[in-house]
C-alpha positions in Angstrom: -118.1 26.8 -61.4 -116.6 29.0 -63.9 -113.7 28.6 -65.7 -109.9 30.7 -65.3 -109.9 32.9 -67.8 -107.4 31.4 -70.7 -103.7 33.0 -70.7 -103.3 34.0 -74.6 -100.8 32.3 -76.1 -97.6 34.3 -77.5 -99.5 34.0 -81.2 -102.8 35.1 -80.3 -101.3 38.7 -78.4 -101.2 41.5 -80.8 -98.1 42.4 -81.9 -96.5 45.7 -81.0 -94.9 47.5 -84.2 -91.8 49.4 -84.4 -94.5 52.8 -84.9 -96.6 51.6 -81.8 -93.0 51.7 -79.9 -91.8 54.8 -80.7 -95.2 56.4 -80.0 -95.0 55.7 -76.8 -91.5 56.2 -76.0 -92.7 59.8 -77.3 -95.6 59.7 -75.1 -93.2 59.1 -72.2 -92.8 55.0 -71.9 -89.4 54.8 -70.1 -88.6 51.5 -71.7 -90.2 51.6 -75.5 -87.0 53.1 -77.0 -85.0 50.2 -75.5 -87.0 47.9 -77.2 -86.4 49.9 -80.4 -82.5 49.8 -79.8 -83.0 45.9 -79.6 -84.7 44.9 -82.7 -82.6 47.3 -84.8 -78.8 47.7 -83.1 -77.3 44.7 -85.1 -78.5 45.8 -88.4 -77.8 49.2 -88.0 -74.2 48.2 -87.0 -73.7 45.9 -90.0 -74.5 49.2 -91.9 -72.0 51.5 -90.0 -69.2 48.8 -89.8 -69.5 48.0 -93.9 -69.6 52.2 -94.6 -67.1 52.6 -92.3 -64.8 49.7 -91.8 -63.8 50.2 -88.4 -65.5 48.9 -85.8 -64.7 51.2 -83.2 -65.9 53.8 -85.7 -69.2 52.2 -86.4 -69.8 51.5 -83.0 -70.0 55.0 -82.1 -71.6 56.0 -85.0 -74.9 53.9 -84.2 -74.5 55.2 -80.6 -74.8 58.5 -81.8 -77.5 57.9 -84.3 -79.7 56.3 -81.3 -79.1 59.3 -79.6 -80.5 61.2 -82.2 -82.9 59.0 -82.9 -84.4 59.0 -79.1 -83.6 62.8 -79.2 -85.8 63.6 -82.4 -88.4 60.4 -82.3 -90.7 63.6 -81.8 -89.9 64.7 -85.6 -91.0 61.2 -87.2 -93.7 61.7 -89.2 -94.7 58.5 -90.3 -93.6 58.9 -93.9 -91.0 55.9 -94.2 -90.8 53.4 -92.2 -89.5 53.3 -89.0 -86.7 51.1 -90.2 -86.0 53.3 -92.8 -86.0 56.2 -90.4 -83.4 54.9 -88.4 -81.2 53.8 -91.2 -81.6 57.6 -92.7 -79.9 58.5 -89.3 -77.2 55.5 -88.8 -76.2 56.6 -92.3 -76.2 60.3 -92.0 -73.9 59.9 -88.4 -71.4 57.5 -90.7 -71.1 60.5 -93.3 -70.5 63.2 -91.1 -67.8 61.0 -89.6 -66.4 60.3 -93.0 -66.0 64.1 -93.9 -64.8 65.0 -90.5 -62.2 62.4 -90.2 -60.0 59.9 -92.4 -61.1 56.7 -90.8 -57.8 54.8 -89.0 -56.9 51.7 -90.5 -58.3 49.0 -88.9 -56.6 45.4 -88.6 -57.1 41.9 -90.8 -58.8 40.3 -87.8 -60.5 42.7 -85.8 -62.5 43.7 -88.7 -63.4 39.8 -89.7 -63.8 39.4 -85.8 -66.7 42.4 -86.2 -68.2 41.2 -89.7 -68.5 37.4 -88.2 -70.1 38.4 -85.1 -73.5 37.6 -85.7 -73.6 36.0 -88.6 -71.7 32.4 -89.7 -71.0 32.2 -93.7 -70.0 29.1 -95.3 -66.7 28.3 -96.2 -65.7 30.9 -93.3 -62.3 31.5 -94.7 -62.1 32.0 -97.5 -65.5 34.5 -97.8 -63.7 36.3 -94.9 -60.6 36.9 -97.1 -63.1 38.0 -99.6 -65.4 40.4 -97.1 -61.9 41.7 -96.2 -61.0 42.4 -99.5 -64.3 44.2 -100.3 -64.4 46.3 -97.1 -61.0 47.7 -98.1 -61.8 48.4 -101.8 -64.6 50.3 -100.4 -62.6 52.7 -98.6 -61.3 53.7 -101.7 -65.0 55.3 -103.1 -66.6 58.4 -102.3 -68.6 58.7 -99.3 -71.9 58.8 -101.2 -71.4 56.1 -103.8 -70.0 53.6 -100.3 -73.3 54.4 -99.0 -75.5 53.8 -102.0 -73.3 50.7 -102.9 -73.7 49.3 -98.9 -77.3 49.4 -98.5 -78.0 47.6 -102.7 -75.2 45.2 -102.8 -74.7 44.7 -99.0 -77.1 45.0 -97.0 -79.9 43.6 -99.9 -82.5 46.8 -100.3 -84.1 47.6 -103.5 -83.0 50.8 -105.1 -86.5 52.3 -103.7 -85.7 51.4 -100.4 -82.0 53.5 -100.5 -83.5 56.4 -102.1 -85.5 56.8 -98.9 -82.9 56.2 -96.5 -80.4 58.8 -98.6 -83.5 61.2 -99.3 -81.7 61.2 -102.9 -84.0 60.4 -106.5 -83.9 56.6 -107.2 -82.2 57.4 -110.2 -79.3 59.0 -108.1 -78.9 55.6 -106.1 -78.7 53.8 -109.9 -76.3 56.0 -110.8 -74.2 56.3 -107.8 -74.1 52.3 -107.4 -73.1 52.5 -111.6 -70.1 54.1 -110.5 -69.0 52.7 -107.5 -69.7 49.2 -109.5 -66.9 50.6 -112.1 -64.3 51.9 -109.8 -64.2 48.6 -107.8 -64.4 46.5 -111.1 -61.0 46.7 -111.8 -59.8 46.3 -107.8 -61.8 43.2 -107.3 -61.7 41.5 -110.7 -59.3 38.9 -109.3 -62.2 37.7 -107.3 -64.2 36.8 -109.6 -62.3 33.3 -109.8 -62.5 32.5 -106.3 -66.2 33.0 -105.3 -69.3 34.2 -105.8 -68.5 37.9 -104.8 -72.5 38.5 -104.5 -73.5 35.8 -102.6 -70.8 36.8 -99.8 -72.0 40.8 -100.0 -75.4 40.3 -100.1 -76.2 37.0 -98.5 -75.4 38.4 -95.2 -77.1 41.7 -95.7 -79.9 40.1 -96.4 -80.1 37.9 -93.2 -79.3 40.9 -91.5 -81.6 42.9 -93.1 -84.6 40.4 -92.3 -83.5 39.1 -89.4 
């Protein structure tokens, strides 16, 4: 009498990568872009929300860049990363809405309701007062040193890693991220006695980041 064939366990099945996805959402798999929007919406929306500072903003700023993104999956080439793709788009829908539009200000606890969301620091109040602060001094940069300063000392990519998602040099990102460093130097020095300002930036990027 023969044996039931064994069910593979959930280790042994091969996994499906964020390429195999969007290949077949392009070859016409109804739900592979949904699968896509899953894996990737909270991290895209932790980049939005930190360039932007608003949640409402950010929220439709990663709606429009999945949008996009499902619209053009057609143009990916392969190139970067799939990650990096989407990011490239996420970031490119918060600039335009940056240049179109001063960005409404956005109140004490519904942007630390938003930041917290998904992710529980330590010593939750006072890092929040300090994620506040930071989010507000960020307003104050330029659009493309807020960008290159959110995905390094946020969000926890390596200078390589930006370059791609800005399509800018490597050395632009350096020297962007020099700036921005300087400007907010001066706004945030206060904190220095409080906390560990790069532990509350990037500690949560990076969780985010690698989910």
């Amino acid at each position: 009498m023969n044996s039931p064939p064994e069910t593979p366990s959930p280790a042994d099945r091969p996994v499906i990568t964020d390429a195999d996805l969007l290949a077949a959402h392009i070859n016409g798999d109804p739900h592979a872009f949904s699968e896509i929007v899953k894996r990737h919406r909270d991290r895209m929306w932790a980049v939005a929300l930190r360039t932007l500072g608003d949640p409402d903003e950010a929220a439709d700023a990663v709606q429009d860049a999945f949008v996009s993104a499902y619209r053009k999956a057609g143009s990916f080439r392969g190139e970067a990363a799939v990650t990096t793709w989407l990011h490239r788009i996420v970031v490119n829908a918060c600039l335009d809405r940056m240049r179109r539009k001063s960005v409404r200000p956005v109140a004490d606890d519904e942007l630390i309701e938003a930041a917290e969301r998904d992710v529980q620091l330590p010593d939750q109040t006072l890092e929040r007062e300090v994620s506040m602060e930071v989010s507000a001094a960020l307003k104050l940069l330029p659009a493309d040193q807020r960008a290159a300063l959110v995905l390094v000392d946020m969000m926890g990519y390596s200078v390589d890693d930006a370059a791609q998602v800005l399509q800018v040099p490597s050395g632009t990102v350096k020297s962007r991220c020099a700036r921005g460093r300087a400007k907010l130097a001066p706004i945030l020095s206060h904190l220095r006695n409080r906390t560990d300002l790069s532990r509350v930036s990037s500690a949560k990027g990076a969780e985010l980041r690698d989910g």
